[in-house]
N, C-alpha and C positions, 0 to 999 in steps of 0.2 A: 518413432525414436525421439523425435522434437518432445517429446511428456519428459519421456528419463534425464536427456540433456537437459531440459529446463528445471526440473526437479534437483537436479544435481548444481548446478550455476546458481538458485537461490537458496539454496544451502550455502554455498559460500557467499552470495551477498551478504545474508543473513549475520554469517559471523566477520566478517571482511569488513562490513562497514556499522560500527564502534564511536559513538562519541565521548570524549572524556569531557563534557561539558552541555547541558542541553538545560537552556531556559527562554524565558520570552523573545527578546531578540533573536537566537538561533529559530523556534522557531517561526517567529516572522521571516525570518530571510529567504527558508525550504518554503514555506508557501507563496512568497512574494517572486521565490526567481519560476515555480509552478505557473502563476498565475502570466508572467510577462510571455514564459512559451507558450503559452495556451494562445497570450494575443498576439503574438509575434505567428503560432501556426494557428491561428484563428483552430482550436481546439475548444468545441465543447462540453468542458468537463463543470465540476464541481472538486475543491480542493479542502481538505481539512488536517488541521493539524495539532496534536493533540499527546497531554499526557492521560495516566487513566482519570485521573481524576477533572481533570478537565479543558476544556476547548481554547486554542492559545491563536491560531489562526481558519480564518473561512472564507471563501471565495466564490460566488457560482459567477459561471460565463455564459453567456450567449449561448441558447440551444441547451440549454440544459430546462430538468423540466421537475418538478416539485417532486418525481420517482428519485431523482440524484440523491438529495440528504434521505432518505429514508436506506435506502444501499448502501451509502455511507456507514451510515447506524450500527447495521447489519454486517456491514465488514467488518467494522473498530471491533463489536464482538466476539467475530470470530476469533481476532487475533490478539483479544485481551484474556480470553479463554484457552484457546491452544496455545499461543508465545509463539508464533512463526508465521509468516507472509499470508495473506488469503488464499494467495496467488497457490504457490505451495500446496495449501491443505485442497483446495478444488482439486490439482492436478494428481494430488495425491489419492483422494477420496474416491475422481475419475466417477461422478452420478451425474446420470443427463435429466435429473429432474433439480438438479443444483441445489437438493438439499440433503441433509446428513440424517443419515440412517436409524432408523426410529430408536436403537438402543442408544444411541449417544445422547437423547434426551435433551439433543440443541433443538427448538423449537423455527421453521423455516420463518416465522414472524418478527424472529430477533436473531437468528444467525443467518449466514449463505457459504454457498461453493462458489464464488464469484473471485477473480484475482484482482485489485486494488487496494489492499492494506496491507503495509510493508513496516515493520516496527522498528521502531527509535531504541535501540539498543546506548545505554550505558556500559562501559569498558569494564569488566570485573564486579557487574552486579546485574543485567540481561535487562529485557523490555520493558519497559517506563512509559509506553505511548506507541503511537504510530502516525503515519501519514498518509491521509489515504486520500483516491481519486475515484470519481464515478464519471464514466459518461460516453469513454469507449470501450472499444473490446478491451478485454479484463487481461490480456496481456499486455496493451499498452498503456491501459491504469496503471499497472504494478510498477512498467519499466519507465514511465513518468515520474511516478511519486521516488525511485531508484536512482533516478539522472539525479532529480533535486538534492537528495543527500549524497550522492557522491560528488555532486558538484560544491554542496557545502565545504566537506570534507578535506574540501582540496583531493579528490585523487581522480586517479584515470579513468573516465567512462567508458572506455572500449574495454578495458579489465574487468567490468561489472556488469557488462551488458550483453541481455540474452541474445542467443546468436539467432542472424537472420533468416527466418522461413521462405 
């Protein structure tokens, strides 16, 4: 039952959390406050943060290993191609070979079933970028690069956050 509630919970991230403003500074802040919890729980990840057209913030941490940007890669695609969470489209898709089904004609070389890329929604015009994590399980990639923009945000993270297994 944890798929459908989690499936259900980032669908309203997804639309819940709306920026009416996103440029350089914004986000440097989602990758800068990513990166201090990574050192703060010695977490590691690799962090990137990005519109589609291009790279605005980047991070790797300790224990990360040259596989991290290449997942990275591989997420921003997924979720510049579908417009919704990575996270999401795995749970959705539900394949244990974590790649998308030959009709869909997403090649496993440049996309994935992996959860870590959670998109930068603009208020009244949808996904512009995303923020994505590699380097643990793919539910708490998601719910990392999630805390960060809701902490940008100003709003409540217990209201956005996937419930505990």
């Amino acid at each position: 039952m944890a798929t459908a509630d989690d499936i259900a919970k980032i669908i309203e991230q997804e639309r819940g959390l709306e920026f009416t403003e996103f440029n350089e500074n914004v986000a440097f802040s989602i990758g800068a406050r990513v990166r201090e919890r990574a050192l703060r729980e010695k977490l590691g990840l690799v962090v990137d943060v990005r519109t589609w057209d291009r790279q605005m913030f980047y991070a790797a941490m300790p224990g990360t290993t040259a596989d991290n940007p290449n997942w990275v890669r591989r997420k921003i695609n997924t979720v510049q191609r579908l417009l919704k969470s990575s996270y999401r489209v795995a749970l959705e898709q539900n394949r244990e070979d974590r790649l998308f089904a030959p009709n869909r004609a997403l090649d496993g070389a440049d996309f994935v079933l992996a959860g870590g890329a959670f998109p930068i929604r603009m208020k009244g015009f949808g996904p512009i970028g995303c923020v994505t994590i590699s380097g643990l399980h793919e539910r708490d990639d998601h719910q990392v690069g999630v805390d960060a923009v809701v902490e940008e945000l100003g709003l409540d993270k217990a209201a956005f956050a996937l419930a505990k297994l």
